[in-house]
C-alpha positions in Angstrom: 45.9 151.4 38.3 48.2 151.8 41.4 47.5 154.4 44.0 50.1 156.9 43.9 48.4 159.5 46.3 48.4 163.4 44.8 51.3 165.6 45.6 52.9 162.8 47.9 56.7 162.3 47.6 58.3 159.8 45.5 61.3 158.3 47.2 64.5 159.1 45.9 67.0 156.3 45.2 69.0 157.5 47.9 66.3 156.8 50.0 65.2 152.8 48.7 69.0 152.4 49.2 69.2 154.0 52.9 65.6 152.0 53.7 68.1 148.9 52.3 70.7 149.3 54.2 68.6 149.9 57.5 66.7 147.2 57.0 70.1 144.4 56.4 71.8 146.4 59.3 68.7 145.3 61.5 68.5 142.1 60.0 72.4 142.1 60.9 73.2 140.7 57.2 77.1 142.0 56.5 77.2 140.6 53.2 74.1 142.3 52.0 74.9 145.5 53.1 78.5 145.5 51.9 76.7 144.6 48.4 74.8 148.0 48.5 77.9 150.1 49.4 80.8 148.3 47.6 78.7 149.1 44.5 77.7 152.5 44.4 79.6 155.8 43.5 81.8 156.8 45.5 79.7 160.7 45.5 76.5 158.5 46.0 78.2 156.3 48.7 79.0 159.1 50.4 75.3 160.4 50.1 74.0 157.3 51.5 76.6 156.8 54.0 75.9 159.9 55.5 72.0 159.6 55.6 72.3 156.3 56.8 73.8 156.9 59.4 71.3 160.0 60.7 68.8 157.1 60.2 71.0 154.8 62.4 71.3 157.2 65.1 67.3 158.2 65.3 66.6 154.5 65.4 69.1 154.1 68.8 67.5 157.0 70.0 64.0 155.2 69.8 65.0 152.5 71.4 
């Protein structure tokens, strides 16, 4: 039985696509990430564009 932890959050699938997108834009994989955005929604790729960039900009400030 897998450990799901009470009353924690579920990810959305906005967010596995955002954590996606970071992780190819780190791994500075183009093709990968133009896979996750060329097919998507446009409402949804607008979602995603939008939080993935927030993440984006939070990471730069870490740095």
């Amino acid at each position: 039985m897998s450990g799901k932890g009470f009353g924690q959050r579920q990810p959305s699938k906005i967010d596995k696509i955002i954590e996606s997108a970071v992780r190819y834009c780190q791994k500075r994989n183009p093709e990968a990430l133009d896979k996750i955005f060329d097919n998507l929604p446009v409402k949804l790729n607008k979602q995603v564009l939008y939080q993935f960039t927030k993440n984006l900009i939070q990471i730069k400030h870490q740095e």
